[in-house]
C-alpha positions as CSV (number, residue, x, y, z in Angstrom):
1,X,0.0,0.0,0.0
2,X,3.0,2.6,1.4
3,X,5.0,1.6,-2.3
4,X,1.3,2.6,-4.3
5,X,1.2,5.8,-2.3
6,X,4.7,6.8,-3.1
7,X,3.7,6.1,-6.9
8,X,0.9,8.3,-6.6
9,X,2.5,11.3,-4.7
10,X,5.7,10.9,-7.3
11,X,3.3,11.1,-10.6
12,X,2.8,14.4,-10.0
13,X,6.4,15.5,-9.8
14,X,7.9,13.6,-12.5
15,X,5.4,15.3,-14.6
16,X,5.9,19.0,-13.5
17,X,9.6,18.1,-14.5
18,X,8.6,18.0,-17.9
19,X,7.9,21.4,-19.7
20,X,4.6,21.5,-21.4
21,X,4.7,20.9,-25.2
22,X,5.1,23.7,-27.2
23,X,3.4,23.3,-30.5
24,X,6.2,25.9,-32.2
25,X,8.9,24.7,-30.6
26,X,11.6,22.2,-32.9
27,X,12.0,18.9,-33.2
28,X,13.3,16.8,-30.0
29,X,16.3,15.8,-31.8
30,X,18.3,19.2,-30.7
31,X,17.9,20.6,-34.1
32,X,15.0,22.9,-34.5
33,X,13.2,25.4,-36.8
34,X,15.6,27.9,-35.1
35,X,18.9,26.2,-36.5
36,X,17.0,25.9,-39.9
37,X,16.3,29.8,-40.1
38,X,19.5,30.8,-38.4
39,X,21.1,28.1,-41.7
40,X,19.5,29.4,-44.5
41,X,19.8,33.2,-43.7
42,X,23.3,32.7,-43.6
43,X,23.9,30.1,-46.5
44,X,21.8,32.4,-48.7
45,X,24.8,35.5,-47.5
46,X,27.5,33.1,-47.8
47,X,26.1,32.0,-51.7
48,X,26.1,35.6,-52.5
49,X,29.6,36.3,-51.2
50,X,30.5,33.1,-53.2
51,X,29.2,34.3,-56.4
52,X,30.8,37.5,-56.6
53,X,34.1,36.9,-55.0
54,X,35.1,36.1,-58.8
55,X,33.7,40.1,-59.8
56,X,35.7,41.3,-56.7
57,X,38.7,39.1,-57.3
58,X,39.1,40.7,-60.6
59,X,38.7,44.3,-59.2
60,X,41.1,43.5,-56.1
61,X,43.0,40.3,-54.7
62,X,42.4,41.7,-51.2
63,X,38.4,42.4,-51.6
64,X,37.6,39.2,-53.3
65,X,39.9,36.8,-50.6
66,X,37.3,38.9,-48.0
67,X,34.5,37.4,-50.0
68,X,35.8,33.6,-50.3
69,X,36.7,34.1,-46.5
70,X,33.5,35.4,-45.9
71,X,31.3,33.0,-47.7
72,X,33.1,30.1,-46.0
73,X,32.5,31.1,-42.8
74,X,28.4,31.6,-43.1
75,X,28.3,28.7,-45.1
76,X,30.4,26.4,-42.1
77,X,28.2,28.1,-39.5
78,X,25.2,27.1,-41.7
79,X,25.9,23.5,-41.7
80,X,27.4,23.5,-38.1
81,X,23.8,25.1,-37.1
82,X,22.2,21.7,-38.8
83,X,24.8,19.4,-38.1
84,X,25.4,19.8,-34.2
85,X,23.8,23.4,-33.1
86,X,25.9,24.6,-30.3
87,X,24.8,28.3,-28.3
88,X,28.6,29.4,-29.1
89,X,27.9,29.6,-32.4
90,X,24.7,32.1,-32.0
91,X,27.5,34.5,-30.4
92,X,30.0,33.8,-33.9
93,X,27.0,34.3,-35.9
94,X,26.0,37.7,-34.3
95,X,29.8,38.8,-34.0
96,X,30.6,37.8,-37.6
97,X,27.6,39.4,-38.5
98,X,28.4,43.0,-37.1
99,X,31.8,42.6,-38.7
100,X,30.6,42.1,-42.2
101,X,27.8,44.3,-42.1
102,X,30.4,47.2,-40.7
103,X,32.7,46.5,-43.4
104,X,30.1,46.9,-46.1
105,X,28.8,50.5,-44.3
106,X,32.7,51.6,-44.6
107,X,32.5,50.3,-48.3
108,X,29.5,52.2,-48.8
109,X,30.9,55.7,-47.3
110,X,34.3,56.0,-46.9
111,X,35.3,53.3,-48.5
112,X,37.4,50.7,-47.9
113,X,41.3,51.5,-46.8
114,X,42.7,48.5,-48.7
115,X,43.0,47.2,-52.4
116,X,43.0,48.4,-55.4
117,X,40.1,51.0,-54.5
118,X,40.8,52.3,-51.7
119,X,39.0,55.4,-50.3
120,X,36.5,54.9,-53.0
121,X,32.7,54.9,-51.6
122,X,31.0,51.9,-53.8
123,X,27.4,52.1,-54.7
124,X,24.7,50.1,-53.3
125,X,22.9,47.4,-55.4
126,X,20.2,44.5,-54.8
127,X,22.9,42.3,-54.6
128,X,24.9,43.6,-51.5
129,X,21.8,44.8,-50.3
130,X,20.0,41.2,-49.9
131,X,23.0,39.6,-48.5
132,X,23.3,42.7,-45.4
133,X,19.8,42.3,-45.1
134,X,19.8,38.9,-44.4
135,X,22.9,39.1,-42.3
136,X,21.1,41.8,-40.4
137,X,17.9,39.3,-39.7
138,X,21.0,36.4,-38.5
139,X,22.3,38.8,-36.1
140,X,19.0,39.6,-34.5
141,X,18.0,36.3,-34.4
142,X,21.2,35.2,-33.2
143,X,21.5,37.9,-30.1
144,X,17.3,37.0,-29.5
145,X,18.5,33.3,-29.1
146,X,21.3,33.9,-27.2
147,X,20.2,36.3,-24.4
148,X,16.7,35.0,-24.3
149,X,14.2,38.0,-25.4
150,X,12.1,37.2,-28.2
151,X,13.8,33.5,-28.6
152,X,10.1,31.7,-28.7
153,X,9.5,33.6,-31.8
154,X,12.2,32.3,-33.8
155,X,11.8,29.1,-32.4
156,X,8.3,29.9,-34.1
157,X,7.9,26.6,-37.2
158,X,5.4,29.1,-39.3
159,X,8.1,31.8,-38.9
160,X,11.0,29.3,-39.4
161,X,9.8,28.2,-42.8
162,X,8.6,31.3,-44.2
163,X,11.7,33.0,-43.4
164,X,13.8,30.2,-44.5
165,X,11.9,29.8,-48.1
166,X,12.2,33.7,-47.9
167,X,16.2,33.7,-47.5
168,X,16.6,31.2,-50.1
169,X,14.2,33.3,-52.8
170,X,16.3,36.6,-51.8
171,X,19.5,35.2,-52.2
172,X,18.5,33.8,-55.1
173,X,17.5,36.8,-56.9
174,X,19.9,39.1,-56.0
175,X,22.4,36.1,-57.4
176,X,20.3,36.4,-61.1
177,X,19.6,40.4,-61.0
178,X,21.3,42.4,-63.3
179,X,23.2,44.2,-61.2
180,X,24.9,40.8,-59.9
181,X,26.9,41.1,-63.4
182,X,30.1,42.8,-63.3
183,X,29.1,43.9,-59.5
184,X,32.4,45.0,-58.6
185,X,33.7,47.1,-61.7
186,X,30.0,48.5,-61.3
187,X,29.8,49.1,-57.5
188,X,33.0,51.2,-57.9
189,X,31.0,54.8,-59.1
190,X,34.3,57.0,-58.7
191,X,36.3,54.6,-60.7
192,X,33.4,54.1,-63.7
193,X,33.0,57.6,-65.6
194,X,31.7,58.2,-68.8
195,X,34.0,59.0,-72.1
196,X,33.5,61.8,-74.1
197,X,31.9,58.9,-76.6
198,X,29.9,58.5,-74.0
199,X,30.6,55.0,-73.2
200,X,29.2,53.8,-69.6
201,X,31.8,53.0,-67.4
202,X,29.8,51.3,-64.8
203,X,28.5,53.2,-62.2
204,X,29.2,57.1,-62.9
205,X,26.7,59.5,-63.6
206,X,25.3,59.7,-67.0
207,X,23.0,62.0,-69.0
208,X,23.0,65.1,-70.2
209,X,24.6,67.0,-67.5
210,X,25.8,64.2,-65.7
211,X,29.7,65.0,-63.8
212,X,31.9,62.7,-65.4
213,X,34.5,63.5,-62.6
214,X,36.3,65.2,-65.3
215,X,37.4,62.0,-67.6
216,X,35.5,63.9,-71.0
217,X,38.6,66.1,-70.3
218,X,41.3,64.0,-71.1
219,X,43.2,63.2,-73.8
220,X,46.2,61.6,-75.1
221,X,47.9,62.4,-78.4
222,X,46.7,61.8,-81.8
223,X,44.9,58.6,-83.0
224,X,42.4,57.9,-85.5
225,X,38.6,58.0,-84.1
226,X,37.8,54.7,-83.0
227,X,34.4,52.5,-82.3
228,X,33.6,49.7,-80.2
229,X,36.1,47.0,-80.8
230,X,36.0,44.5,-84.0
231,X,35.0,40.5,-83.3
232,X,38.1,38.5,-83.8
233,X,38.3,35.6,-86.3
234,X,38.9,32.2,-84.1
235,X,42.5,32.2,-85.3
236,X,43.1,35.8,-85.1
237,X,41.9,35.4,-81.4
238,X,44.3,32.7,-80.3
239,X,47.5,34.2,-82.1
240,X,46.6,37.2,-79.7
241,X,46.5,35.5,-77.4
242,X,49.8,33.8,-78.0
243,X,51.2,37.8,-78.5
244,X,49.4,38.8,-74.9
245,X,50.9,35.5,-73.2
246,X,54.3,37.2,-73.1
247,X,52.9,39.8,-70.4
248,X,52.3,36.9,-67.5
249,X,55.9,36.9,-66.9
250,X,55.7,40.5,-66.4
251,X,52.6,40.6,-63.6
252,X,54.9,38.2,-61.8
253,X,58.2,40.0,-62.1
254,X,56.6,43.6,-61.7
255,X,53.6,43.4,-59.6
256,X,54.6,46.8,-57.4
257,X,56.4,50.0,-58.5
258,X,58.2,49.3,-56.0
259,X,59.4,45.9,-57.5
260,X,59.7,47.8,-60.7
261,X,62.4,50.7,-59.4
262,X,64.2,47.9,-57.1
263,X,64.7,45.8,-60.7
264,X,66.5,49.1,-62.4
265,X,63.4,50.6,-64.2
266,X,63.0,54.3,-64.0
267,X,60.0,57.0,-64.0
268,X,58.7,58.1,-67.5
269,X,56.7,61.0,-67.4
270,X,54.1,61.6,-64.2
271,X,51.4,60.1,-62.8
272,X,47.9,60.9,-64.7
273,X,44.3,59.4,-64.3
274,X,43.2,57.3,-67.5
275,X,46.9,56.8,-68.5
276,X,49.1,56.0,-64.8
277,X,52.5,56.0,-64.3
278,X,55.0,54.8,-67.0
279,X,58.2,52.9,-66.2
280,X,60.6,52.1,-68.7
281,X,63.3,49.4,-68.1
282,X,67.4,49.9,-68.3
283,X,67.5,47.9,-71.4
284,X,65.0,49.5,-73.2
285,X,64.9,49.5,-77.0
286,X,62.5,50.8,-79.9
287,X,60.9,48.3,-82.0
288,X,62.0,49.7,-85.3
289,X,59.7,47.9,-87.5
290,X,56.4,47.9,-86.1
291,X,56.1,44.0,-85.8
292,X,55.3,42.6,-82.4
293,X,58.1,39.5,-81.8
294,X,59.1,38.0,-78.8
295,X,61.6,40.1,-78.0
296,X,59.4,43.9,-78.2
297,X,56.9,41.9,-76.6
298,X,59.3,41.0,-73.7
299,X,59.9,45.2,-73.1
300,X,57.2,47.4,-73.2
301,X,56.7,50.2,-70.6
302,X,55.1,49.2,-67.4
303,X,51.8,51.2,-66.1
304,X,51.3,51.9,-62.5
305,X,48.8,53.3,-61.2
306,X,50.3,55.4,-58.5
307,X,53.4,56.7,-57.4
308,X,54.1,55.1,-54.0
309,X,56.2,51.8,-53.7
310,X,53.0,49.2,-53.6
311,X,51.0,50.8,-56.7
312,X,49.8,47.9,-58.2
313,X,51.0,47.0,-62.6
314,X,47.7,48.4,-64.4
315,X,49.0,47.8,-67.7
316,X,51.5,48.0,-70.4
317,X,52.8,50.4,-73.1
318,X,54.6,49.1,-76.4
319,X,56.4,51.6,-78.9
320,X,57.3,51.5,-82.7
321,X,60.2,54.4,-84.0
322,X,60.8,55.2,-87.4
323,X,57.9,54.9,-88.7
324,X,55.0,57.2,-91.1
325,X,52.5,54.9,-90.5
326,X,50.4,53.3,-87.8
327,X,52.2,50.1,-87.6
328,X,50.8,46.6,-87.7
329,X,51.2,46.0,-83.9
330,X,49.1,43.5,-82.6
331,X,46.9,40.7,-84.3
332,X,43.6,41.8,-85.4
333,X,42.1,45.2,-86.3
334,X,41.6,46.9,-82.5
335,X,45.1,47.4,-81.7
336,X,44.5,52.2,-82.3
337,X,48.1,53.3,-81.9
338,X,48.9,57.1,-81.3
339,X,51.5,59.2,-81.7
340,X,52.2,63.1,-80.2
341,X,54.0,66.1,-81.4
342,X,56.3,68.6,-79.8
343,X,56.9,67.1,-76.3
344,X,59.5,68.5,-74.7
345,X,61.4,65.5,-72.4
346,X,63.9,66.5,-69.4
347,X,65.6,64.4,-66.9
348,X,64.2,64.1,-63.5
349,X,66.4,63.9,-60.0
350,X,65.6,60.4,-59.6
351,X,66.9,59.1,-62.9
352,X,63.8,59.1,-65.1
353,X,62.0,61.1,-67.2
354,X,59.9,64.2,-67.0
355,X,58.0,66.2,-69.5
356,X,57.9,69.8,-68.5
357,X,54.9,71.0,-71.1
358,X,53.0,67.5,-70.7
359,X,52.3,65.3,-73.4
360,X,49.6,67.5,-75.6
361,X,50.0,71.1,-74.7
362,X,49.7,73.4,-77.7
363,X,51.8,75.5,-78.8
364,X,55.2,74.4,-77.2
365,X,58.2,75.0,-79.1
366,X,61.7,74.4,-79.3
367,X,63.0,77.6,-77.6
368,X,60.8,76.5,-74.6
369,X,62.3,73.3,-73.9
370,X,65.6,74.8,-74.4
371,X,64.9,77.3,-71.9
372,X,63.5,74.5,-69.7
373,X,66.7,72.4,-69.8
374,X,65.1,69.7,-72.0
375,X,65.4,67.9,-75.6
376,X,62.8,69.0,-78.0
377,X,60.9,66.0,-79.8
378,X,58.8,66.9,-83.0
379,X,56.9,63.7,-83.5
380,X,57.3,60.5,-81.2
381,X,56.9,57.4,-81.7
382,X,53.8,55.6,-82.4
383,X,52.6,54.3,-79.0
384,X,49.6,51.8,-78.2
385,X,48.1,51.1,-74.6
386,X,47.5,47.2,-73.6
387,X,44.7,46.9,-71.3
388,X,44.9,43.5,-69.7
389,X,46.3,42.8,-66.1
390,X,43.9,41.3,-64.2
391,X,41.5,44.1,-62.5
392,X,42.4,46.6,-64.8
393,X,40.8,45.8,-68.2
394,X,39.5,48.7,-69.6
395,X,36.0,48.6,-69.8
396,X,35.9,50.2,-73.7
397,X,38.6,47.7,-74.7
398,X,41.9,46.7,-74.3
399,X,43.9,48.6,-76.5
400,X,42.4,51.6,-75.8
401,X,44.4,55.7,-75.1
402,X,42.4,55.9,-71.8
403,X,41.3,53.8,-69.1
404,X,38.9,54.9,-66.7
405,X,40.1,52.4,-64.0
406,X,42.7,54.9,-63.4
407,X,41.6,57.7,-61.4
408,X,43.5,60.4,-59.0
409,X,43.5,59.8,-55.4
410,X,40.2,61.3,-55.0
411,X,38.4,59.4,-57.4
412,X,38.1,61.6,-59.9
413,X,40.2,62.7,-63.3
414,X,40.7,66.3,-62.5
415,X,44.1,67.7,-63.3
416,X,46.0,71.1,-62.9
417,X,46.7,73.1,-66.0
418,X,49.0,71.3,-68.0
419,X,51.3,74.6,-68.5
420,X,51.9,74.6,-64.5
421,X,53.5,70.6,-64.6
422,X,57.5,71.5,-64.7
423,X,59.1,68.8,-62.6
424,X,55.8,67.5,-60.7
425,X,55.4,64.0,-60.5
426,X,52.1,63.8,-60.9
427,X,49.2,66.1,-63.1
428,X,46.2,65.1,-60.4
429,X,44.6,68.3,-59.2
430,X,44.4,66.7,-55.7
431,X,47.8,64.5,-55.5
């Protein structure tokens, strides 16, 4: 009777042990609707970061090794969260989560203080706009989780799988939008202007009207008028490409100024947006017939763009002497080359080159560069731009005078009046 009794009197106890069942709460298995939200919100970030680390890789080695490192980390929380859910990892998720989301508000303003746009404010799109909005919702459900307040309602199932369906649908379309394509070149509005063809450079204003940050402004000696660039027959594409394979040595050799001037190669002219910094090596010699063979390919000027030590090799400059024609150059018909007259050259203190009167100034003559200590040159050779290190293509082609990628330290293309260069390193308005 006394061992009924203590049955009886237990009952009661064991069951007031035992939490009432909550309809919304998750499974028993220690994985609930909570893990499942807290997952998809951040897989669908981390597949966004994924898909345009390759845009960002091209634009910056630095930016787009943020996004791989980025996207592996929500994507390893997101399976961690399904696998074996831990309450640590609701404080990584809400930390990581500040982090990136305050790293996109300094890309956004300021912009970031690294790579190969630094200080340059980006613009904001779907695409990075989805993937901080859903980081946002992971750190609030994250903190909710972890400090208690408002945890029932993400433990919510209705809640769990609409917002999960929802994070999937987002990150999906942001993914396919339009503005996913070329996101980085396009994001970068102080580094995308428009010509004075008016070719879009990917995120600068447009229109009549529109401030082109003063890129309609520039020039760069004399060249025939040219369009969009030609298709290329299937062989004329891989013998330029066999031509253009000769530069890979060089992005490895070269991939600083710094690397450049330790290596013997000396300052040609200064610094100026759509053209950079040219460096010519010790060795240097003029390809005298126009024809591009291993060996001119193997020398051209080297384009920096910058003037301190790390500015990273933007692209390359190849000359022909001697000639009265635009030479053949390069396979196929895209290859614009340009010549300028009456450039005055002087030597610089560091042992390189500068040019007193610029490039294009009217009106210089030979008393002037007399009178400035220089040699007076009457016609130069013809000169052609090549367009192709990685995060540098231009966006109107790779051959051609100007590249918009190139801009002063303030983002824009304003210079000073050409007559006032003398020995300054560098024709940006605001060095």
């Amino acid at each position: 009777m006394t061992d009924v009794l203590d049955r009886e009197d237990a009952a009661p106890a064991v069951a007031s042990a035992v939490p009432p069942t909550d309809p919304d709460a998750g499974t028993g298995s220690g994985v609930g609707v909570e893990h499942w939200l807290l997952a998809a919100l951040l897989g669908g970030a981390g597949a966004i970061h994924f898909a345009m680390a390759p845009s960002h890789l091209g634009e910056s080695a630095v930016e787009g090794a943020g996004f791989v490192a980025a996207g592996w980390l929500q994507l390893a929380l997101a399976v961690a969260l399904v696998v074996r859910p831990a309450r640590w990892m609701y404080g990584v998720t809400a930390a990581s989560g500040v982090a990136l989301i305050g790293a996109w508000a300094v890309s956004r303003t300021a912009g970031l203080p690294f790579g190969s746009h630094s200080g340059h404010a980006e613009s904001v799109s779907i695409v990075d706009g989805v993937c901080v909005a859903l980081e946002a919702v992971a750190v609030v459900a994250a903190l909710s989780l972890l400090v208690g307040p408002g945890a029932r309602l993400f433990r919510s199932r209705s809640l769990g799988l609409v917002g999960a369906v929802a994070a999937v649908v987002f990150a999906t379309a942001a993914v396919a939008s339009p503005s996913a394509r070329d996101h980085a070149s396009g994001s970068h509005g102080s580094h995308a202007a428009m010509d004075a063809n008016g070719h879009d450079h990917g995120g600068a204003a447009s229109g009549a009207g529109a401030d082109d940050k003063g890129f309609s402004e520039l020039s760069n000696g004399h060249q025939h008028e040219r369009g969009q660039d030609e298709p290329l027959t299937p062989d004329e594409t891989v013998a330029l490409s066999g031509q253009l394979a000769a530069t890979a040595d060089l992005v490895a050799k070269y991939p600083t100024l710094g690397a450049a001037e330790a290596a013997g190669w000396s300052r040609a002219g200064p610094f100026s947006p759509g053209l950079g910094t040219h460096y010519m090596s010790p060795d240097y010699g003029l390809n005298n017939d126009g024809d591009m063979d291993a060996e001119d390919l193997a020398r051209p000027l080297l384009i920096y763009d910058g003037l301190a030590s790390d500015a990273p090799l933007a692209g390359y400059m190849f000359m022909a002497a001697g000639m009265d024609t635009e030479p053949e150059g390069f396979v196929g018909p895209n290859d614009h080359w340009h010549y300028h007259e009456r450039v005055c050259i002087t030597a610089s203190a560091d042992g390189g080159i500068d040019t007193p009167f610029g490039a294009d100034l009217e009106g210089v003559t030979e008393q002037m560069c007399t009178e400035a200590g220089g040699n007076f040159i009457a016609f130069t050779a013809y000169m052609v731009h090549v367009w192709n290190v990685p995060g540098y293509e231009s966006p109107d082609g790779m051959f051609t005078e100007l590249n918009p990628r190139i801009t002063c330290p303030d983002g824009t293309y304003h210079r000073i009046p050409i007559a006032e260069l003398g020995d300054k390193d560098t024709v940006c308005l605001n060095p």
